[in-house]
C-alpha positions in Angstrom: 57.7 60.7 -41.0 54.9 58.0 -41.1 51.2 59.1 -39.3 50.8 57.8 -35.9 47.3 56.0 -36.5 47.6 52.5 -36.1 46.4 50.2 -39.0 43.0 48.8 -37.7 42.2 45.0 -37.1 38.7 44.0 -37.3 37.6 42.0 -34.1 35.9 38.3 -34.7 32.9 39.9 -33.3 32.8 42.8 -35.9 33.6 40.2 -38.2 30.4 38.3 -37.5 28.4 40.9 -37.5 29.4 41.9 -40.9 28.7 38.2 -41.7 25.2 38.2 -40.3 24.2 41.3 -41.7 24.7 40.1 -45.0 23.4 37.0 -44.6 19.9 37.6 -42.6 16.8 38.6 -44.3 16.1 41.6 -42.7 12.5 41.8 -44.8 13.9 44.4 -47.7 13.8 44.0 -51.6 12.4 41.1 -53.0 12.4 38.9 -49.9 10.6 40.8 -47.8 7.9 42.4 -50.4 5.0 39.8 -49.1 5.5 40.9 -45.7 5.7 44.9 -46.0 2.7 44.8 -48.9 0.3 42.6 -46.8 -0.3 40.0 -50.0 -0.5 36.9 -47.8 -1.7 35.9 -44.4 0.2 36.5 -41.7 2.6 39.6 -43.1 3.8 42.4 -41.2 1.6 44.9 -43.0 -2.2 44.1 -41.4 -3.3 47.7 -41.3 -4.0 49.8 -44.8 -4.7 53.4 -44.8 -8.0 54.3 -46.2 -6.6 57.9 -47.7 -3.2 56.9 -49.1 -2.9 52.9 -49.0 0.1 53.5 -46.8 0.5 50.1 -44.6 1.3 49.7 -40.9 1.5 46.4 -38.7 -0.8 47.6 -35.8 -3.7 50.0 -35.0 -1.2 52.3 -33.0 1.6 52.5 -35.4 -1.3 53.7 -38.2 -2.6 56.8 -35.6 1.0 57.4 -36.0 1.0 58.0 -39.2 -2.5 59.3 -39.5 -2.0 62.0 -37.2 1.6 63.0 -39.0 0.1 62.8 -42.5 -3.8 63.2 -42.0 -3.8 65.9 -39.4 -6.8 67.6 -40.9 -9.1 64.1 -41.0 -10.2 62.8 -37.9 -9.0 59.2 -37.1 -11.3 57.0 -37.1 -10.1 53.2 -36.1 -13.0 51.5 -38.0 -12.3 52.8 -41.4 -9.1 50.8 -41.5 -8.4 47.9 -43.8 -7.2 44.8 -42.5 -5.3 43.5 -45.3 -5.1 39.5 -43.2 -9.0 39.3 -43.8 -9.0 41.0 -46.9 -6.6 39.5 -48.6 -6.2 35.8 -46.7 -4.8 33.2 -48.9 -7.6 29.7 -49.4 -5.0 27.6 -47.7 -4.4 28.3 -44.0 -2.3 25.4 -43.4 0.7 26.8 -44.8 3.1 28.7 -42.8 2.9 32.2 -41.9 5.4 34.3 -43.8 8.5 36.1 -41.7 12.0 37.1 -41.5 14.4 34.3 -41.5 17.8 34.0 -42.0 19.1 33.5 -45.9 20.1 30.3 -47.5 24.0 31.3 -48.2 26.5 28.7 -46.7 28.8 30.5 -44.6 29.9 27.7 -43.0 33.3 27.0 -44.5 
């Protein structure tokens, strides 16, 4: 006798989901290095830990981390680096970096 589950069909939602998910810069690898490093203006990363150079993209996200991995050190909001001022590019007339979606065709 044959198994009783039923071969499954993939809905056109899942199906585009699947689609977009490989198809949208979601800020990983290569792509999304700029952002998470803080190397231009406008990146996600603005706030650098001054112990470990660990980067965060607000003051509350880095008391986060420095009271998980800094317990010992008081936090002290001043001491941070803001990698937008520190690092700005000459040039403020070009874009701000972000997410977008890819440049693959899936049009057919």
């Amino acid at each position: 006798m044959t198994g009783k589950a039923k071969p499954k069909k993939h809905t056109a939602k899942e199906i585009a989901a699947k689609i977009d998910a490989a198809t949208t810069n979601r800020g990983g690898g290569k792509a999304g290095l700029s952002d998470r490093t803080g190397q231009v203006k406008g990146g996600h990363a603005k706030y650098e830990c001054p112990n470990c150079k660990t980067t965060a993209p607000d003051v509350k996200t880095m008391q986060i981390h420095h009271d998980a991995k800094h317990p010992k050190m008081p936090f002290d909001e001043s001491k941070l680096i803001n990698l937008h001022v520190v690092l700005a590019p000459g040039d403020s007339s070009k874009p701000k970096p972000g997410i977008r979606g890819s440049l693959k065709n899936t049009a057919k």
